[in-house]
Every structure is written in structure tokens, then in C-alpha cells.
ROVEX-246087 format. One line per 5 residues: number of its first residue (from 1); their letters; for each residue y negated, x negated, z of C-alpha. Coordinates in nm, 4 decimals. Each point is the difference from the previous one (the first is absolute). Last residue first. Layout:
BEGIN
NUM> A> Y X Z | ... .
This chain:
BEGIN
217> XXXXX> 1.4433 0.6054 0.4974 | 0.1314 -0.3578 -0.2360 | -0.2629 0.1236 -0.2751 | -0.2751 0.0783 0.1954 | -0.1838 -0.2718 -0.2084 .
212> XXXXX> -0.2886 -0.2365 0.0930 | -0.2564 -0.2270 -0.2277 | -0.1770 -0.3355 0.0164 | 0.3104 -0.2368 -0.0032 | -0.0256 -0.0717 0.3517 .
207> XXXXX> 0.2604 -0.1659 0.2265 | -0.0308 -0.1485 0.3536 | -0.2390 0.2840 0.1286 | 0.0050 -0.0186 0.3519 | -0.0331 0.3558 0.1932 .
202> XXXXX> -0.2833 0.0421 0.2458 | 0.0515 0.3441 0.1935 | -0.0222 0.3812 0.0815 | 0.3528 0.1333 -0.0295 | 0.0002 0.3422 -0.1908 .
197> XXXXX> -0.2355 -0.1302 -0.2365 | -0.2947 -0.1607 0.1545 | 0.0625 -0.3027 -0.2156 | -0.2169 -0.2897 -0.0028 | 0.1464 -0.3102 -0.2630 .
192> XXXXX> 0.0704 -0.3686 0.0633 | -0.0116 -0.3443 -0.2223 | -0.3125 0.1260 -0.1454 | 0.0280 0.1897 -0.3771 | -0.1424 -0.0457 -0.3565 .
187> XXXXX> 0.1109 0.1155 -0.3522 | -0.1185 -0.0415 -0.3435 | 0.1561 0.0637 -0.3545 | 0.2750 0.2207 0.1586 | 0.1734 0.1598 -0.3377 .
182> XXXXX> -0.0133 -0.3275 -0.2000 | 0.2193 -0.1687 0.3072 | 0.1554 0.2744 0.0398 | 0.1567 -0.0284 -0.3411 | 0.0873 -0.3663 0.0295 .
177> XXXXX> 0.1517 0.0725 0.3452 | 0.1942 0.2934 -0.1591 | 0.1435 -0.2411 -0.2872 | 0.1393 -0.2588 0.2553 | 0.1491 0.2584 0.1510 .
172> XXXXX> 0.1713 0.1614 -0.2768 | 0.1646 -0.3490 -0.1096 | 0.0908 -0.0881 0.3611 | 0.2022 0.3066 0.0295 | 0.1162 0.0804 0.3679 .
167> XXXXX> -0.3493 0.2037 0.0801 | 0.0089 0.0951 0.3883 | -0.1783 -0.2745 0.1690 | -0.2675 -0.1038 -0.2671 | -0.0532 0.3709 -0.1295 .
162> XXXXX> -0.1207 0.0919 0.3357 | -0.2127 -0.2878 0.0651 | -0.1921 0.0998 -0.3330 | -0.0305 0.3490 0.0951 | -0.0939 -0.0399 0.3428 .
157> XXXXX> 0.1082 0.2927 0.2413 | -0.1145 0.2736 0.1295 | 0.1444 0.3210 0.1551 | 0.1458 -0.2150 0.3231 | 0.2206 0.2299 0.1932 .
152> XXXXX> -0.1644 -0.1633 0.3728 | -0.3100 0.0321 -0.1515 | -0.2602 -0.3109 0.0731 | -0.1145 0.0499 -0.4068 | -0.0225 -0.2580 -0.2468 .
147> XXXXX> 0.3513 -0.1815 -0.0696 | 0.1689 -0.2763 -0.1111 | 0.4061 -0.0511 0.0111 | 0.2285 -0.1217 0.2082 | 0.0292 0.3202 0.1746 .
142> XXXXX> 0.1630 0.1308 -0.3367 | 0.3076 -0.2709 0.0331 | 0.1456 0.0704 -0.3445 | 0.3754 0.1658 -0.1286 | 0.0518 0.1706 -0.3226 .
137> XXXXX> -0.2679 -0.2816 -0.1365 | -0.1471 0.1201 -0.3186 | 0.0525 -0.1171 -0.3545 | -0.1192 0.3363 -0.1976 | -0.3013 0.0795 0.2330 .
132> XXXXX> -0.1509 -0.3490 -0.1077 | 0.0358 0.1267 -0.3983 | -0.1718 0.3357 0.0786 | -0.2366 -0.1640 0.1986 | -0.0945 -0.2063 -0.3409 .
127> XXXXX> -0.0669 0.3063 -0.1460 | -0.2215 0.0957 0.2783 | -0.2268 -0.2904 -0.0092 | -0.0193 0.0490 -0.4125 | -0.1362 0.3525 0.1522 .
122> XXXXX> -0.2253 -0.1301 0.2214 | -0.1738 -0.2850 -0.2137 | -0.2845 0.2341 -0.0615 | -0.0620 0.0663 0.3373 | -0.1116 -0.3419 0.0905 .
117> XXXXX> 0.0141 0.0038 0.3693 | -0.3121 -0.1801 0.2052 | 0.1990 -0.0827 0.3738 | -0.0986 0.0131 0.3538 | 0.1095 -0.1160 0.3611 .
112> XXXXX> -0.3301 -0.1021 0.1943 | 0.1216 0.2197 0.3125 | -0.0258 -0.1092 0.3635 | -0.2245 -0.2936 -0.0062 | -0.3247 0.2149 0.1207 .
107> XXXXX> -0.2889 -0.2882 -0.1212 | 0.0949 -0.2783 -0.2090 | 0.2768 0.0855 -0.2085 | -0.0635 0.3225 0.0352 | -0.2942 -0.0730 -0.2180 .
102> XXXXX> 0.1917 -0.2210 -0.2741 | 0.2591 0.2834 -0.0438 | -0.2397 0.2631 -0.0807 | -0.2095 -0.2831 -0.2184 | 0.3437 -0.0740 -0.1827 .
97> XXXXX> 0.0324 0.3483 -0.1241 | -0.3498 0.0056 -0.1235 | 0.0199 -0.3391 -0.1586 | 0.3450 0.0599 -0.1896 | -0.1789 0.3186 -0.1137 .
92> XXXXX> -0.2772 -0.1518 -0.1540 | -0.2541 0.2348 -0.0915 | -0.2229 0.1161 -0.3641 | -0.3016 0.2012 -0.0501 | -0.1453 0.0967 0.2980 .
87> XXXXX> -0.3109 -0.2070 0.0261 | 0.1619 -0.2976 -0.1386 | 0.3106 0.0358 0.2663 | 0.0396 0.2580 0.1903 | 0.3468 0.0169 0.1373 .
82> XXXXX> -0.0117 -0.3494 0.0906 | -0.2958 0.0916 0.1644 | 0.1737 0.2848 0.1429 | 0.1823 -0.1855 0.2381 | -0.1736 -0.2177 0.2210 .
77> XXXXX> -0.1968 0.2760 0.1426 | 0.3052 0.1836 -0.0745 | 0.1713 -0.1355 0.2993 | 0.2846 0.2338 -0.0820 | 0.1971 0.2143 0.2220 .
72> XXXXX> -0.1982 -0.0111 0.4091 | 0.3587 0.2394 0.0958 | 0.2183 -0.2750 -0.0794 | 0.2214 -0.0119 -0.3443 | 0.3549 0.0491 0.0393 .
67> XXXXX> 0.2682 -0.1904 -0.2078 | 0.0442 -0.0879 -0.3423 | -0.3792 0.0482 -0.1162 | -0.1589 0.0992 -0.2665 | -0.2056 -0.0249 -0.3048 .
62> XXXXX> 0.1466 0.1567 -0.3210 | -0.1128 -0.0952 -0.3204 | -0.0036 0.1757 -0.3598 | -0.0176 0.3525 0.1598 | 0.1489 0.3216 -0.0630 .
57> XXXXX> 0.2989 -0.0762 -0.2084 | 0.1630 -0.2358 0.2795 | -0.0535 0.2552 0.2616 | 0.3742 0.0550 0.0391 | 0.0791 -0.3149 0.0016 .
52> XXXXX> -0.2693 -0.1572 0.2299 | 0.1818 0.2411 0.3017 | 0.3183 -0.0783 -0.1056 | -0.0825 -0.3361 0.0331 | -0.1709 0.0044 0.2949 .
47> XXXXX> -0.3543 -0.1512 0.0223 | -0.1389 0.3045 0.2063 | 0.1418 -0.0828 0.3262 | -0.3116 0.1310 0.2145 | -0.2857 0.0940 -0.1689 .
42> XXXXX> -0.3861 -0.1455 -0.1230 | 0.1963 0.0260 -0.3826 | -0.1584 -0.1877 -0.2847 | 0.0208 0.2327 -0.2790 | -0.0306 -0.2314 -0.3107 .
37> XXXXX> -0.1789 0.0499 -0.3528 | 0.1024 0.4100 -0.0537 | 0.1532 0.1250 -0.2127 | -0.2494 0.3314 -0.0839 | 0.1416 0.2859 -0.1779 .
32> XXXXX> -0.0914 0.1882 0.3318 | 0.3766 0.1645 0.0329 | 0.1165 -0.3729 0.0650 | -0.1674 0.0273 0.3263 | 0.1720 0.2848 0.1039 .
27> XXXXX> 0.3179 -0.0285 -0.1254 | 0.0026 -0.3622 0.1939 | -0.1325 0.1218 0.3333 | 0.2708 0.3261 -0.0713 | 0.2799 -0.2549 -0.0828 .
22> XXXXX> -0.1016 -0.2190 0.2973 | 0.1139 0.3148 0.2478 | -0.2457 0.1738 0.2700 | -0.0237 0.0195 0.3224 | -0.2973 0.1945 0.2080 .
17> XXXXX> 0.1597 0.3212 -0.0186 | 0.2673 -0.0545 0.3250 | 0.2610 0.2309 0.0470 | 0.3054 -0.2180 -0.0357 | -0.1643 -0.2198 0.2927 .
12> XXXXX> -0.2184 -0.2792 0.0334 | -0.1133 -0.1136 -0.3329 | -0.2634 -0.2529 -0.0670 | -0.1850 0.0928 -0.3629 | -0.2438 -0.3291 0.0424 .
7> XXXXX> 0.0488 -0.2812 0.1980 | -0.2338 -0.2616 0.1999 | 0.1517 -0.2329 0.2990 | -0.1167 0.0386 0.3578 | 0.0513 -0.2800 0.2527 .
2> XX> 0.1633 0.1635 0.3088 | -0.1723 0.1493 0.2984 .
């Protein structure tokens, strides 16, 4: 009876076939010779950082979201116009994203949390990581800070909240927000997200910066 949300590769125990790791997605696309435009992702928690990472020579944009998607995915009625645009020929990714946020908006209100990722500003993303995870807090309230799942052991958090509360150098943070900033061109979300994660519920979101890490799991 709950509201379904859409995944891919869900595994329930150490037998399972149907999972499968991000390197093998990303082997396998990359074995086309093909780098790709954008994958926009119809699945649950897909704009993770480590996720984007390792994809980052597959595709020159990511779409995706931070937090789980609902079982209806895309309104791509609205979508793939933006996707098609001058009879196939070009798109506007900012638009696409934006009309999956735009729609849930209006109609379910559960999700609407998305993000277009620049993949080619990953790596100068990580580099500044390297500088954040240099300067960070021994000691930092990690139930202050945002997630995307109703877990009771959150697994995701938001990157750019993250870096906020537990970076101690001003100079490296200052640089990661400029960085993320180039990384996360567009990025919309509702004041609440659905999760039917372990606890089914509305969660607020009081701090987006368009992508997720497991970092503090």
C-alpha cells in the first residue's frame, strides 16, 4: 500500500543476480567508443557523487536525482521535447530536468528533487575534495546534517552540506563551493522529499547543493 519508487539492480540478499556495480555500467558503456551526450537516470538516488564520478568518462551530463524518484519517473510528455529539440538535433538539459521537477510540482508533490551534473568538471571537483578532506572536523553533529533516504543508518548525504559542517578551512571551502558550483549547473527540489526507504515518509529538504555523497556512512 505504499507509494512505489523506481530502481534498477535492487539487491535483497548475498545471492541475488539482479545487482550490479557502476564500474561494470561504466565499462560497459565506455566499451562502445561512444561518450555519450547525458544519461538522464529514471532511478532512485542516482545524482551521487560517487556515483557521477565513476561515470564521468562515459557521458558529458548526468541527470539525476539525490533522493528517490516515484514509481510514475519522468513526465516525459513534458520531457522529451526538451530532449528533442529541432527535430532531434539538439536539447536543453536544464529544461528537461526542470520539467521533472515542474510536474511534481503540480501534480504528486512527493519527489521533484533533481540535478543536471557536468561531468567534465568532476575531477577538478575531486581535487578540491582532496583539499576539504585535509581540514576536517574530528568531531561534527552528523544528524545535523541533510539527507535523502528515511534509513535509520542514513547512506546519503548532501555533498555540499557535508563539506559546510565538517570542513575547518575557510580557504578550501570557499574553493569547493566555487567548484560545485561549475560541477551542478542546474538543480531543483520542493521543500520535502518521499522516501519509502526503510521508513516510509516526507523528509524536509533544508539544504541542497544538487548532489549526495556516502561519504560520512
Amino acid at each position: 500500500g505504499e507509494h512505489e519508487t523506481r530502481y534498477i539492480g535492487e539487491t535483497y540478499n548475498s545471492s541475488s543476480s539482479h545487482g550490479f556495480e557502476l564500474s561494470t555500467l561504466s565499462n560497459a558503456l565506455s566499451s562502445t567508443g561512444v561518450k555519450f551526450d547525458y544519461i538522464l537516470f529514471d532511478a532512485c538516488f542516482m545524482a551521487n557523487v560517487e556515483a557521477a564520478y565513476e561515470l564521468r568518462n562515459s557521458t558529458k551530463y548526468v541527470i539525476g536525482s539525490a533522493c528517490e524518484i516515484m514509481g510514475n519517473g519522468f513526465p516525459y510528455t513534458k520531457t522529451l521535447p526538451h530532449l528533442l529539440k529541432n527535430g532531434g538535433r539538439s536539447y536543453d538539459l536544464t529544461e528537461a530536468a526542470r520539467s521533472f521537477h515542474e510536474h511534481d510540482k503540480s501534480t504528486l508533490k512527493y519527489s521533484g528533487t533533481i540535478a543536471l551534473i557536468n561531468c567534465s568538471q568532476l575531477d577538478a571537483l575531486a581535487a578540491t575534495m582532496k583539499e576539504v578532506n585535509k581540514s576536517l572536523s574530528e568531531e561534527y553533529d552528523r544528524s545535523a546534517l541533510q539527507t535523502y533516504e528515511g534509513g535509520t543508518n542514513h547512506i546519503f548525504f548532501d555533498l555540499g552540506d557535508y563539506v559546510d559542517k565538517v570542513c575547518t578551512s575557510a580557504e578550501a571551502k570557499s574553493s569547493f563551493k566555487s567548484q560545485l558550483e561549475k560541477t551542478v549547473p542546474a538543480k531543483f527540489t520542493l521543500d520535502t522529499f518521499w522516501s519509502t526507504y526503510i521508513h516510509s515518509n516526507h523528509y524536509p529538504v533544508t539544504s541542497f547543493s544538487g548532489l549526495s555523497t556516502s561519504a560520512p556512512s
